[in-house]
C-alpha positions in Angstrom: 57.3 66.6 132.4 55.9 69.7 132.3 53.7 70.5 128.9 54.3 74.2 129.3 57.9 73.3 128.8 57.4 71.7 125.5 55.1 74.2 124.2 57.6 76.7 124.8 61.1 75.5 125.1 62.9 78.3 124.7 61.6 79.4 128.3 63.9 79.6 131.3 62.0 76.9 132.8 62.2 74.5 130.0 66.0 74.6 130.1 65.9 73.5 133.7 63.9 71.0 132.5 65.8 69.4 129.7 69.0 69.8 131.9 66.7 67.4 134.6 66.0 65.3 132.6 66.6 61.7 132.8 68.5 60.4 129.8 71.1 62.7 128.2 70.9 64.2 124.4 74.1 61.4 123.1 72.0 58.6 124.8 68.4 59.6 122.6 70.7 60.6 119.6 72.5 56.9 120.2 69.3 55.1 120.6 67.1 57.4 117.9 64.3 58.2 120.3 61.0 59.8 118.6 62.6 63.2 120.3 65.2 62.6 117.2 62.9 61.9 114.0 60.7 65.6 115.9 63.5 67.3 115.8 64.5 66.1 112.4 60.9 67.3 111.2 61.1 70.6 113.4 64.2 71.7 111.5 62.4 70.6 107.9 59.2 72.4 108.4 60.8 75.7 110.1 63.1 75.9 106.5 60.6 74.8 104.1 57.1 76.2 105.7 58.5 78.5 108.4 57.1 76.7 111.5 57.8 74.3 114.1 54.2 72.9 114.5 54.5 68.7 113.9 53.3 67.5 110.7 50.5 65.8 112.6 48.9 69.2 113.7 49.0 71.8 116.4 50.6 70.4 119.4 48.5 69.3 121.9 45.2 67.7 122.3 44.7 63.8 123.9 48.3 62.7 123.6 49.9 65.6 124.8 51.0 63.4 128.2 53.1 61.0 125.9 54.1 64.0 123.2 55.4 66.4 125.7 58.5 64.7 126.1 59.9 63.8 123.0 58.3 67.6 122.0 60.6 69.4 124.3 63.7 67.3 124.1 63.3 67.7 120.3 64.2 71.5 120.6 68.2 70.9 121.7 68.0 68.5 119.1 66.9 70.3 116.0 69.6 73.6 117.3 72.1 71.0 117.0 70.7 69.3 113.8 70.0 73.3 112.3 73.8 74.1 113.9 75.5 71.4 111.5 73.9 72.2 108.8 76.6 74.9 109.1 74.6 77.6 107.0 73.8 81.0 108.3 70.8 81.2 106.0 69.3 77.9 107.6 69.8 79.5 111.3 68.5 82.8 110.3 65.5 80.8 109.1 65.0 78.2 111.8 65.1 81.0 114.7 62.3 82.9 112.9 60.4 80.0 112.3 60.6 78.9 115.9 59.9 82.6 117.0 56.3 82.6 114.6 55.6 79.4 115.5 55.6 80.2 119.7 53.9 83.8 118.7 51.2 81.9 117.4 50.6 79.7 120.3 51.0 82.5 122.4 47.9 84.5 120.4 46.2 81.2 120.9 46.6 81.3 124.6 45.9 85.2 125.4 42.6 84.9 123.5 41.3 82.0 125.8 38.6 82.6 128.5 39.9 80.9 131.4 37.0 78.8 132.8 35.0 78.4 129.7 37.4 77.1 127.3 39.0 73.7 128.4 42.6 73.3 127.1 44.6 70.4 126.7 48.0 71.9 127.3 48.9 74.9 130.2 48.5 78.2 129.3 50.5 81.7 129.6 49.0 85.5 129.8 50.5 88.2 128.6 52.3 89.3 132.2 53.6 85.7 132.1 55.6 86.4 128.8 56.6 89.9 129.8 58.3 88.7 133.1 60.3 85.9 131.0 62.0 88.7 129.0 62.4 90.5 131.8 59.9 93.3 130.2 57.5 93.3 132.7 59.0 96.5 134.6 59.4 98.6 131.5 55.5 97.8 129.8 52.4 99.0 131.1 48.8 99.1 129.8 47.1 102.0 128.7 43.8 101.7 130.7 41.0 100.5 128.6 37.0 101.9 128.8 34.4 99.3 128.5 37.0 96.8 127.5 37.8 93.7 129.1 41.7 93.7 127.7 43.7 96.9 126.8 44.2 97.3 123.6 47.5 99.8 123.7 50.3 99.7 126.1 53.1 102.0 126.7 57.2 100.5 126.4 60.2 102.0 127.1 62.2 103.7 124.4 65.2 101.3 124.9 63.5 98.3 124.9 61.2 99.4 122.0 64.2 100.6 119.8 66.1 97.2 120.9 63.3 94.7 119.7 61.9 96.7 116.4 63.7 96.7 113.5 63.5 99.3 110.6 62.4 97.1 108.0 59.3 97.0 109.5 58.2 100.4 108.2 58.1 103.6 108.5 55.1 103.3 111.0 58.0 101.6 113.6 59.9 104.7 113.4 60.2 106.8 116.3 59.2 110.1 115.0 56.1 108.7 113.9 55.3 107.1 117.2 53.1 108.7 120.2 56.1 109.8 123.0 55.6 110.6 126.4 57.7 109.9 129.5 60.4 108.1 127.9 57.6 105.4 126.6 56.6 104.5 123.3 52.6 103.8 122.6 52.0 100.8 120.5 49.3 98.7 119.7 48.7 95.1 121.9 49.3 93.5 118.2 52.3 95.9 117.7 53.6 94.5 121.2 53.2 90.8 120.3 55.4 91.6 117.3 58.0 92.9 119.8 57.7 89.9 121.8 58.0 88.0 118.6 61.4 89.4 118.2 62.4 89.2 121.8 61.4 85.0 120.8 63.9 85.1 118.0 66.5 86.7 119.5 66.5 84.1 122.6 66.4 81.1 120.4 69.4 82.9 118.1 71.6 82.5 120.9 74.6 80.3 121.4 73.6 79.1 117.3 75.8 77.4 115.7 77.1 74.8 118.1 80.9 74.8 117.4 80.7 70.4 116.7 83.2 68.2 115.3 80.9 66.6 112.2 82.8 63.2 112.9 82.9 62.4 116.1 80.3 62.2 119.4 76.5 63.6 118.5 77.4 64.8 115.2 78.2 61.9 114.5 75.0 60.2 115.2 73.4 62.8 113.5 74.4 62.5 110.3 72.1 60.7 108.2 69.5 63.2 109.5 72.2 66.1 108.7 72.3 64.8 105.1 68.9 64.3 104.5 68.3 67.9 105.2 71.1 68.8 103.3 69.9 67.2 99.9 66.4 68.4 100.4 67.6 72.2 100.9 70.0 71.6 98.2 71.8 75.2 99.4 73.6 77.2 96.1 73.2 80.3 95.0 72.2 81.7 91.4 72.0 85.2 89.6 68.8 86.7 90.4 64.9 86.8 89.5 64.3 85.3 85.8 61.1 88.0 85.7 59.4 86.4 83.1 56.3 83.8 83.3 56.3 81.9 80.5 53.9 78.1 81.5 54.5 77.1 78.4 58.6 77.2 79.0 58.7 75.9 82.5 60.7 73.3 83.3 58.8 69.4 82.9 59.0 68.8 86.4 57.0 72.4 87.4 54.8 71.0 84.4 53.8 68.4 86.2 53.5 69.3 89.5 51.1 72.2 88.2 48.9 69.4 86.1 48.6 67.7 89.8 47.9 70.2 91.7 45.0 71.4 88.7 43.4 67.9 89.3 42.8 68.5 93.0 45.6 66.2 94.4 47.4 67.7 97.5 51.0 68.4 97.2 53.5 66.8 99.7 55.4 69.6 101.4 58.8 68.7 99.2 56.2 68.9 96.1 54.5 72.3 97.6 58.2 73.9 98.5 59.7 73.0 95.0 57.1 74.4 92.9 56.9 77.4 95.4 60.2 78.4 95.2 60.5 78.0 91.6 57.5 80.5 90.9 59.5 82.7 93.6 62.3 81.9 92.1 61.1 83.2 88.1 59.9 86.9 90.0 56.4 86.5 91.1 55.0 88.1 93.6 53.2 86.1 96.6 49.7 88.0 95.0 50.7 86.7 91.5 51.6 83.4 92.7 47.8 83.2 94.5 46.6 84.1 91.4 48.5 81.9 89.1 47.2 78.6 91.6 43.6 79.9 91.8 41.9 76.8 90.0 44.4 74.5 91.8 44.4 72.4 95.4 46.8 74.8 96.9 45.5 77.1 99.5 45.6 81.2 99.0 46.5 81.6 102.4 49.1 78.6 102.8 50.8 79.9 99.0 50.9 83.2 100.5 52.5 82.7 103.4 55.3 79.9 101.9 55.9 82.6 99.2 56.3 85.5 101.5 58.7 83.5 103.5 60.6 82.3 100.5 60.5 86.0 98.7 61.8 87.8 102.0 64.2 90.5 101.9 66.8 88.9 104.7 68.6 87.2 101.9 68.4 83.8 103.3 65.6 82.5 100.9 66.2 79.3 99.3 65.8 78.4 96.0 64.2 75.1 94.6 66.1 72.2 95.0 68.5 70.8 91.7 67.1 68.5 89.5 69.3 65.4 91.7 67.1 66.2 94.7 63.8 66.4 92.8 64.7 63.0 91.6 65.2 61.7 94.7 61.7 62.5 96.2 60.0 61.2 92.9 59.3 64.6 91.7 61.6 65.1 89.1 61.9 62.0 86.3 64.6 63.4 83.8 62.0 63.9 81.0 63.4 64.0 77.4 66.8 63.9 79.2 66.5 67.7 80.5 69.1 66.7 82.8 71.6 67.6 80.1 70.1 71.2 79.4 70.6 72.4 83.2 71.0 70.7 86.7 68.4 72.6 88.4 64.5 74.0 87.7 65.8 77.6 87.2 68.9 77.0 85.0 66.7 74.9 82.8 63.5 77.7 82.5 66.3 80.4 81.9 67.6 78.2 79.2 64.8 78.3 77.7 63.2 81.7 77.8 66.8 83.1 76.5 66.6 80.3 73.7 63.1 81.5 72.6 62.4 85.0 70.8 61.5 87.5 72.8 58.7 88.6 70.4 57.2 85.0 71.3 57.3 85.1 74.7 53.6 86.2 76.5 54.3 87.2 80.0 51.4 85.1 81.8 51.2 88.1 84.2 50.4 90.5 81.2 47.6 88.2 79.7 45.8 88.2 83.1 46.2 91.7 84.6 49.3 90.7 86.9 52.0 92.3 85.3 54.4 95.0 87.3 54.6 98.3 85.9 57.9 98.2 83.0 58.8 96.4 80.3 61.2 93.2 80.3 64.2 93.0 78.2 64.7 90.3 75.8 66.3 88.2 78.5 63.4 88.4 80.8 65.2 90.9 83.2 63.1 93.8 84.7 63.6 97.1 83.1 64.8 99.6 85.3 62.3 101.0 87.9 60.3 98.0 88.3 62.3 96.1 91.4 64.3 98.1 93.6 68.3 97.4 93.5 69.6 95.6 96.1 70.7 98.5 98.2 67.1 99.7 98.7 66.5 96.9 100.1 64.9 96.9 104.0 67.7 97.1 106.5 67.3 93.5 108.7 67.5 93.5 112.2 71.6 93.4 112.3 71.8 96.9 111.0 72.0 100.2 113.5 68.6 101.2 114.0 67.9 104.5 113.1 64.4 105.6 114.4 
């Protein structure tokens, strides 16, 4: 099997190959082939860390003869698995995922010097990528001086105004872009971003499978299903707290803060949770770097979890209830808290609208990392310090206006 296939299996060329292939998705489902347990993980790490990439590492490397298999049979999989999970938000999130995850690969491949780089897996060029989106007609390079690769190309207004979005900024907008002969001038960077969305919009498609959830594959599927289900925990609650109170936060946060202060590395439940709740109270991805500085958490890796989980797509997640925690060891009913609130949030704002407002120190003002405004008693954001939620970025489902 072809280890192009599984490092991109949303290629034209990898659907041949799964349709060849030798045993049949119901026959791995029914005898829970490793292609089921990666496609279990592929869906967990795309809605919790926003890749695909196994928990092991980058695909790849030595094993990639005996990975590539169960790597790209675990794609059909996980679009079932993400399909009956029968939640828009998880799709939106999966796709995206899947779609960062193959642009990052891709980076990975362009930058290689063929000939003095050995690789373990094929690789693609750019012209490659552009002919399976059918693009390859409607971009051209700008020629480059002294310059081994261009570094601007030239697309077509329809194609640039189909795969750029708005929300992007103001920089994507057409009246602020170079025009000439019905082509748009962007930046090899700004390009791989197009291609990113061309990714995402190929992987969207024919999501969710329409499934009976009792019968057949479904069927098969779900203890994985459920698994999923409780560690996601999907509800929805009122907004941003806005308020960082340490001293108020929920025991379990508590905790999982002390750990991470002593150096131990958080499991990826662990790392999501406390994540989401710090998202989840109104920080910011800066504030929550700076609130984790003295910890074992990563800038980079906080900063790209929090980003993901503060997006403005509304599909963002927040922590899972107090049940869920319990169930991964994280969350141990502490002085009963159970009976104060059923989740992290509910609990904290419990607290902070329990306590006086005149003793309540905003963490963020005692180190510099407080937003411009003042917070009402409650905690919530005066006005002029967030933007409503009409002001928010149009996503990609909304008319493009360039």
């Amino acid at each position: 099997m072809d280890a192009l296939h599984a490092k991109y299996p949303f290629f034209e060329g990898a659907r041949d190959a799964v349709a060849g292939a030798s045993a049949s998705l119901p026959e791995l489902v029914a005898a829970d082939a490793p292609a089921v347990e990666r496609a279990r993980e592929r869906v967990e790490r795309a809605l919790l860390e926003g890749t695909v990439e196994p928990e092991a590492g980058e695909f790849g490397g030595s094993a990639v003869d005996v990975d590539a298999r169960a790597e790209l049979l675990s794609y059909p999989i996980a679009r079932i698995l993400v399909s009956l999970l029968d939640s828009e938000p998880a799709i939106e999130k999966y796709t995206a995922a899947e779609a960062a995850t193959a642009l990052d690969r891709l980076r990975a491949d362009f930058e290689r010097d063929d000939g003095l780089r050995s690789t373990p897996t094929p690789t693609v060029d750019l012209d490659d990528v552009l002919a399976e989106f059918d693009l390859d007609d409607v971009v051209r390079a700008e020629p480059a001086r002294g310059s081994r690769d261009p570094s601007h190309y030239w697309i077509a207004v329809g194609p640039y105004l189909r795969l750029s979005s708005p929300s992007w900024g103001d920089s994507w907008r057409l009246v602020n872009r170079a025009l000439a002969d019905g082509a748009v001038r962007v930046s090899r960077e700004e390009l791989l971003e197009a291609l990113g969305a061309a990714i995402e919009a190929r992987v969207r498609e024919g999501l969710p499978f329409e499934l009976a959830a009792d019968e057949g594959i479904a069927a098969e599927l779900e203890s994985r299903v459920a698994e999923l289900k409780r560690l996601l925990s999907e509800r929805t609650y009122a907004g941003p707290i806005d308020v960082v109170a340490p001293e108020l936060f929920p025991p379990c946060m508590e905790n999982l803060i002390g750990k991470a202060e002593r150096g131990v590395e958080l499991s990826g439940p662990e790392s999501f949770a406390l994540m989401a709740f710090l998202v989840g109270i109104g920080m910011s991805p800066d504030e929550v770097v700076a609130f984790c500085a003295d910890t074992s958490l990563d800038a980079e890796g906080i900063r790209y979890q929090t980003e993901y989980l503060a997006d403005d797509r509304g599909t963002q997640y927040p922590p899972p209830t107090c049940e869920t925690l319990a169930n991964y060891g994280i969350c141990h009913n502490e002085e009963n808290h159970m009976r104060v609130a059923a989740d992290p949030l509910s609990y904290y704002e419990t607290r902070v609208a329990e306590t006086d407002d005149g003793d309540i120190v905003d963490w963020r003002e005692e180190h510099g990392e407080a937003p411009a405004g003042t917070r009402s008693a409650d905690g919530r954001p005066s006005d002029g310090e967030r933007p409503s939620d009409g002001e928010r970025p149009a996503d990609r489902e909304e008319p493009v206006e360039k």
